[in-house]
N, C-alpha and C positions, 0 to 999 in steps of 0.2 A: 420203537423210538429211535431216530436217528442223532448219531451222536458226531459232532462236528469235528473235524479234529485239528490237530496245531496248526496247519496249514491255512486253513480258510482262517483263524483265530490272526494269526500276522497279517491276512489282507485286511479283514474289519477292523483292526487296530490299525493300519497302515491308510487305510479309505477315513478313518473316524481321526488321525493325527493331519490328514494334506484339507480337511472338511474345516478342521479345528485352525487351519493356519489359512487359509481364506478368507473361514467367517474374521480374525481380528484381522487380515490385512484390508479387508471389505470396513469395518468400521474405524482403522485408523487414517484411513482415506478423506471414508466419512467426515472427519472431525477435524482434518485440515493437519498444520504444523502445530497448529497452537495448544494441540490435546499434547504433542511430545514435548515439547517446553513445562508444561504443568508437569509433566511426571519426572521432570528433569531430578537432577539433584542438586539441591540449592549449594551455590559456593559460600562460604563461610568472611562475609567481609570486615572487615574496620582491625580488631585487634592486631590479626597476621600480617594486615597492612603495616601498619605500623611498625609493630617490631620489626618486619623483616620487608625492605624497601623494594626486596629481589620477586615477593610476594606477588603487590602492586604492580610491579611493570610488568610480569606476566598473567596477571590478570587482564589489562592493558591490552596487550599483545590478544589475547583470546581475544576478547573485544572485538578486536579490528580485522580479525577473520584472514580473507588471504590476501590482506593486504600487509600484514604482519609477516608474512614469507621476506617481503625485502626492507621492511626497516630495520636500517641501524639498533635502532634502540633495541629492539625485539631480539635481533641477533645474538647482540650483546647479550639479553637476559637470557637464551635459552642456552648460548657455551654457558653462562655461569652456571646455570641449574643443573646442566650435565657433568662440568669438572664437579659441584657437589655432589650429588648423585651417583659419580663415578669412583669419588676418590674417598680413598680407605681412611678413616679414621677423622677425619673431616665433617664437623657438624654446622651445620647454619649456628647465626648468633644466636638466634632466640634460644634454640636450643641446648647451646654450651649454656647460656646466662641461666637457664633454669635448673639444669643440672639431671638433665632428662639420662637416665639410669640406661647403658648399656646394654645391647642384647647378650652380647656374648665377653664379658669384660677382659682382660688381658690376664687376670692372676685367678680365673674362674677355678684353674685345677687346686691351688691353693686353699679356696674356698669350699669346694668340694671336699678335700682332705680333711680342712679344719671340721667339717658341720658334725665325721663321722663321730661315732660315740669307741 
């Protein structure tokens, strides 16, 4: 009996991974754009809208694809999203308003100290 060994094992795994990535690039072809939009991830609309206006107009902005590179408006929203994003200690409304709980709180060693026995 002949016994195969690690080497040919990398190429049939290697032949059976470039087989495997054909066959789905051959059937997402097949199925046009419209098969990637169904598996998209749905965005989460109306509430976030609302609380948070910064939400909305970057929703907006996606929308309008690359024609949102040079409006105004869109600009505007994405420095805001970035100086939030960016800047330390800085919560959007919604989230101060609800009182969404810290990762890492400021007096954590405090608390740590207190929890021990």
């Amino acid at each position: 009996m002949m016994q195969i060994s690690g080497k040919t094992w990398a190429r049939i795994g290697a032949l059976a991974f470039v087989a495997f990535a054909i066959l789905v690039s051959a059937l997402s072809l097949r199925h046009g754009p419209a098969a990637a939009t169904a598996l998209a991830i749905p965005r989460a609309q109306g509430t976030d809208a609302v609380a948070d206006p910064l939400v909305g107009e970057l929703s907006r902005c996606q929308s309008l694809g690359q024609a949102g590179a040079t409006d105004p408006d869109c600009l505007r929203a994405w420095a805001e999203n970035r100086r939030r994003f960016l800047s330390l200690g800085v919560r959007s409304a919604p989230a101060a308003a609800a009182g969404a709980p810290t990762m890492f709180p400021a007096d954590g060693a405090a608390q740590l100290r207190d929890a021990r026995p």
